[in-house]
N, C-alpha and C positions, 0 to 999 in steps of 0.2 A: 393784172397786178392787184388789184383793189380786192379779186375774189382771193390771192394770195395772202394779204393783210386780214380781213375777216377770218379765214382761215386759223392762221395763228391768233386771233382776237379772241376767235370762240375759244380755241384751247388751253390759252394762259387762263381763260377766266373758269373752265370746266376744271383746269388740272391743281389748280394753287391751293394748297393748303392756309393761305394767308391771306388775309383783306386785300382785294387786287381790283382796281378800276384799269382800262384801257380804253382811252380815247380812239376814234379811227377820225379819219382824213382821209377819204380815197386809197391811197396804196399808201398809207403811214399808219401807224399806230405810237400811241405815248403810253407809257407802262409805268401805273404808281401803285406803289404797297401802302395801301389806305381801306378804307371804309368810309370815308366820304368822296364826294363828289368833285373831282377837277376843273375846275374852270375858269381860273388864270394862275398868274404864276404864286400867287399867294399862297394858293391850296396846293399847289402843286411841291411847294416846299414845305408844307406839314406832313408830306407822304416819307416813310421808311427808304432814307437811303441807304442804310445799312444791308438792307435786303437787296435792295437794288443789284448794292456794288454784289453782293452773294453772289447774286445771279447771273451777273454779266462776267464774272471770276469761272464759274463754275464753264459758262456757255464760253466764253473765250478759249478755254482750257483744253473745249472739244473744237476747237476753228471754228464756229460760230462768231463772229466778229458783229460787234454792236455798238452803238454810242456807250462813250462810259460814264454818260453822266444820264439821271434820270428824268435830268428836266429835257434831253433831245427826244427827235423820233425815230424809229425803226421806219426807215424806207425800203419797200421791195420793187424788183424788176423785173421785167422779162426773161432775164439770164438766171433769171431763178430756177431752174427746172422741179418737176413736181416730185423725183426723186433728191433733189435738194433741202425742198421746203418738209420730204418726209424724214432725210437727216437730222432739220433743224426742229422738225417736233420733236423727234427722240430724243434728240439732246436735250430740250427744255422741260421734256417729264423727268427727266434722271435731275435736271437742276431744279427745279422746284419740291423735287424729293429730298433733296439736300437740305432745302431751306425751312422744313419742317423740322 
């Protein structure tokens, strides 16, 4: 699970055309549209929720289902299969395409 969350970590941060920190947790990650550093909820509310909602619209749109707020976390599971998690990249390059 946790190599699943990495996984998407590296690619939100390889693929954004936008300021994008992501926190990890084990099998969690927290997704803020920033250029500074997360590290309580302070900061975490100076981060682009505009963008946010973009992305989670866009990713919903394709059945990717996510928190819709950006101060939650992305949890992954075992029922993840590695052809799912290669859906859910597709989906998140076409969404963060969007968001440029």
């Amino acid at each position: 699970m946790e190599r699943k969350a990495s996984k998407v970590r590296e690619f939100l941060l390889e693929n954004s055309q936008l300021p994008l920190k992501v926190n990890q947790w084990g099998a969690s990650i927290s997704v803020y549209f920033t250029d500074s550093e997360v590290k309580d909820p302070a900061s975490a509310e100076l981060a682009n929720y505009s963008a946010y909602t973009q992305l989670w619209e866009n990713l919903y749109s394709k059945r990717v289902l996510l928190p819709p707020n950006h101060l939650s976390m992305w949890t992954f599971s075992l029922a993840l299969s590695d052809e799912d998690l290669n859906y859910v990249l597709d989906a998140i390059k076409e969404a963060l395409r969007n968001l440029a």
